[in-house]
C-alpha positions as CSV (number, residue, x, y, z in Angstrom):
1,X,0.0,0.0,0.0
2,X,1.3,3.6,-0.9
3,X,0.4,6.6,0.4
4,X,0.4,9.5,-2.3
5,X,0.2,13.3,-1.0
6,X,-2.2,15.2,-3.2
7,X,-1.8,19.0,-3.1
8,X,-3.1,22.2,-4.4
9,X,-6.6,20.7,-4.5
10,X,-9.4,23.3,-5.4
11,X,-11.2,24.0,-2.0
12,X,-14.7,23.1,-3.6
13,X,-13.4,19.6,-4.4
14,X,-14.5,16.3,-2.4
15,X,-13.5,13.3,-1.0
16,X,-15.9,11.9,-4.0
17,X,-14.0,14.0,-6.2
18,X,-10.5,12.7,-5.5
19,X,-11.6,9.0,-5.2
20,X,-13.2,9.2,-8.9
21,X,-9.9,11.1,-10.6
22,X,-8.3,8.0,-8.5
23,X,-10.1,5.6,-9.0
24,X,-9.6,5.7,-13.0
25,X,-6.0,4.0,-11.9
26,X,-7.0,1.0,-9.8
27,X,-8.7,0.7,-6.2
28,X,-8.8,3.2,-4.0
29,X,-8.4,2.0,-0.4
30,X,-8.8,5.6,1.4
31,X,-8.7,9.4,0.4
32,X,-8.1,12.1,3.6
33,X,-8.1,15.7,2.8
34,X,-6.8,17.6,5.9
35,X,-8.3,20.4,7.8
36,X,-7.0,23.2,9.6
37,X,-7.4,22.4,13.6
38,X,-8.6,25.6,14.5
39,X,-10.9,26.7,11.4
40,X,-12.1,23.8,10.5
41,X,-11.5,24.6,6.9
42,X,-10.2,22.4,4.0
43,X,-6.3,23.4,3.4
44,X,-6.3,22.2,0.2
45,X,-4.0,19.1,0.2
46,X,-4.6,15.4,1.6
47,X,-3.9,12.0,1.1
48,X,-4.8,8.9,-1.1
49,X,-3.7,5.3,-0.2
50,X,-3.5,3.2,-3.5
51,X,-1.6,-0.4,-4.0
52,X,1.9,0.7,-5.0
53,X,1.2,-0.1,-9.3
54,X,-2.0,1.3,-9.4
55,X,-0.1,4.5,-6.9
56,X,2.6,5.0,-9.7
57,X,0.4,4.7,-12.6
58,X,-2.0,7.5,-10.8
59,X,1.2,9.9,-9.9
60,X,2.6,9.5,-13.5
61,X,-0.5,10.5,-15.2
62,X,-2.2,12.7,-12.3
63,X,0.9,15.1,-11.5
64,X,-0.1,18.5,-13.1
65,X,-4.0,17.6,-14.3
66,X,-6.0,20.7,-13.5
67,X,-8.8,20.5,-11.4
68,X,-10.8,23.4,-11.6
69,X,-8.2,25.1,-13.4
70,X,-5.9,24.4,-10.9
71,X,-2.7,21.9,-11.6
72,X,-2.4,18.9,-8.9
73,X,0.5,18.5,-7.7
74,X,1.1,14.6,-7.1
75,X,3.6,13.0,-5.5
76,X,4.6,9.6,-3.2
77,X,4.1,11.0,0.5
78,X,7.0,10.9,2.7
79,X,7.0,9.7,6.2
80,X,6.0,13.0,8.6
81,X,8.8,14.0,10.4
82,X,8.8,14.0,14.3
83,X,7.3,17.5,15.6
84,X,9.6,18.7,18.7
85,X,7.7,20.1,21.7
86,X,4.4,18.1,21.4
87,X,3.6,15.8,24.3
């Protein structure tokens, strides 16, 4: 399974809407798209979990499609790194 970082997603778009450009590649197992904590509001990137041929086919042909005029920018997601001063 791959996890594939998905960002500069128009704010009117879905989870629907990123699991059907997805799913054109192969299953989709899950699709996040990330909130702020405070606002509550979409902050236009997320996440979609793919098995990893049906991920690289998806990142080769998906990196740069517009989406409501605005280019996706697709990439494998990289581990998050450890944030210092949170207990």
């Amino acid at each position: 399974m791959k996890s594939i970082y998905v960002g500069n997603i128009p704010f009117s778009a879905t989870e629907d809407d990123i699991r059907d450009l997805f799913g054109a590649y192969g299953n989709v197992s899950s699709v996040k798209l990330i909130q702020d904590h405070e606002t509550g509001r979409f902050r236009g990137f997320g996440f979609v979990e793919m098995e990893d041929a049906d991920a690289a086919a998806a990142i080769e042909a998906l990196d740069g499609h517009p989406m409501s005029g605005r280019p996706l920018k697709i990439n494998e997601a990289k581990p998050r790194a450890p944030r210092p001063g949170r207990y």
